[in-house]
N, C-alpha and C positions, 0 to 999 in steps of 0.2 A: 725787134720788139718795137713795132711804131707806136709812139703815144701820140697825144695833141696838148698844145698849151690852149688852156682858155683865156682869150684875150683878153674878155671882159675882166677876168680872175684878175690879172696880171696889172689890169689900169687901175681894179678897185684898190691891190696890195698899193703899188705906187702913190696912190693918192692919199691911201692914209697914212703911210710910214715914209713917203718920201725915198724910199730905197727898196731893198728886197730880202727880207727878212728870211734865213736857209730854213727855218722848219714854219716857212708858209705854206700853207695848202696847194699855193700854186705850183709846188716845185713836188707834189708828192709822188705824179707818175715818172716825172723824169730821178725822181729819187727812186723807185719801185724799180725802175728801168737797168741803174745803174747798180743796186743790190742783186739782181736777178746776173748782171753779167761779174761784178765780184765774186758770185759765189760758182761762177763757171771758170772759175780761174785754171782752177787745175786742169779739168776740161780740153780748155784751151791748149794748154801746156803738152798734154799729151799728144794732143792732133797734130801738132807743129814740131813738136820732137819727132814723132813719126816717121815725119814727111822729110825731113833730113837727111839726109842720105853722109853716110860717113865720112870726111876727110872735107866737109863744105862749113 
Protein backbone atom coordinates (compact mmCIF):
# COMPACT_ATOMS: atom_id res chain seq x y z
CA UNK A 1 0.00 0.00 0.00
CA UNK A 2 2.39 2.94 -1.01
CA UNK A 3 1.26 6.41 0.12
CA UNK A 4 3.38 9.78 -0.02
CA UNK A 5 3.86 12.33 2.65
CA UNK A 6 3.37 15.80 1.39
CA UNK A 7 6.21 17.71 2.49
CA UNK A 8 4.90 20.89 2.16
CA UNK A 9 2.07 19.33 4.55
CA UNK A 10 4.51 18.19 7.03
CA UNK A 11 6.65 21.93 7.26
CA UNK A 12 3.20 23.87 7.35
CA UNK A 13 1.98 21.30 10.52
CA UNK A 14 5.57 21.96 12.17
CA UNK A 15 5.52 25.51 11.74
CA UNK A 16 2.33 26.02 13.28
CA UNK A 17 2.25 23.57 16.11
CA UNK A 18 5.82 23.15 16.52
CA UNK A 19 5.33 19.26 16.87
CA UNK A 20 2.95 16.84 15.05
CA UNK A 21 -0.33 16.72 16.07
CA UNK A 22 -1.73 12.36 15.58
CA UNK A 23 -4.99 13.51 13.92
CA UNK A 24 -3.29 16.07 11.50
CA UNK A 25 -4.16 15.76 8.02
CA UNK A 26 -0.69 15.03 7.48
CA UNK A 27 -0.69 11.56 8.94
CA UNK A 28 -4.15 10.65 7.26
CA UNK A 29 -2.83 8.26 4.52
CA UNK A 30 -0.27 6.68 6.61
CA UNK A 31 -3.22 6.45 9.07
CA UNK A 32 -5.63 4.87 6.14
CA UNK A 33 -2.59 2.67 5.45
CA UNK A 34 -2.25 1.40 8.78
CA UNK A 35 -6.28 0.65 9.38
CA UNK A 36 -6.32 -1.12 6.02
CA UNK A 37 -3.42 -3.57 7.44
CA UNK A 38 -5.29 -3.89 11.14
CA UNK A 39 -8.15 -4.89 9.63
CA UNK A 40 -6.07 -7.80 7.64
CA UNK A 41 -4.97 -9.12 10.68
CA UNK A 42 -6.65 -12.11 10.81
CA UNK A 43 -5.79 -12.49 7.00
CA UNK A 44 -2.41 -12.41 7.86
CA UNK A 45 -2.80 -14.89 10.67
CA UNK A 46 -4.09 -17.51 8.54
CA UNK A 47 -1.57 -17.23 5.59
CA UNK A 48 1.26 -17.74 8.13
CA UNK A 49 -0.56 -20.54 10.21
CA UNK A 50 -0.74 -22.19 6.92
CA UNK A 51 2.51 -22.12 5.85
CA UNK A 52 3.67 -23.87 9.25
CA UNK A 53 4.22 -26.97 8.91
CA UNK A 54 3.71 -29.08 12.18
CA UNK A 55 6.26 -29.83 14.93
CA UNK A 56 8.25 -26.07 13.75
Amino acid sequence: MPFTVDINLVTECWQEYGEFPEDHEVFYLLCAALGKLKEAILIFDEMFSASIEPGE
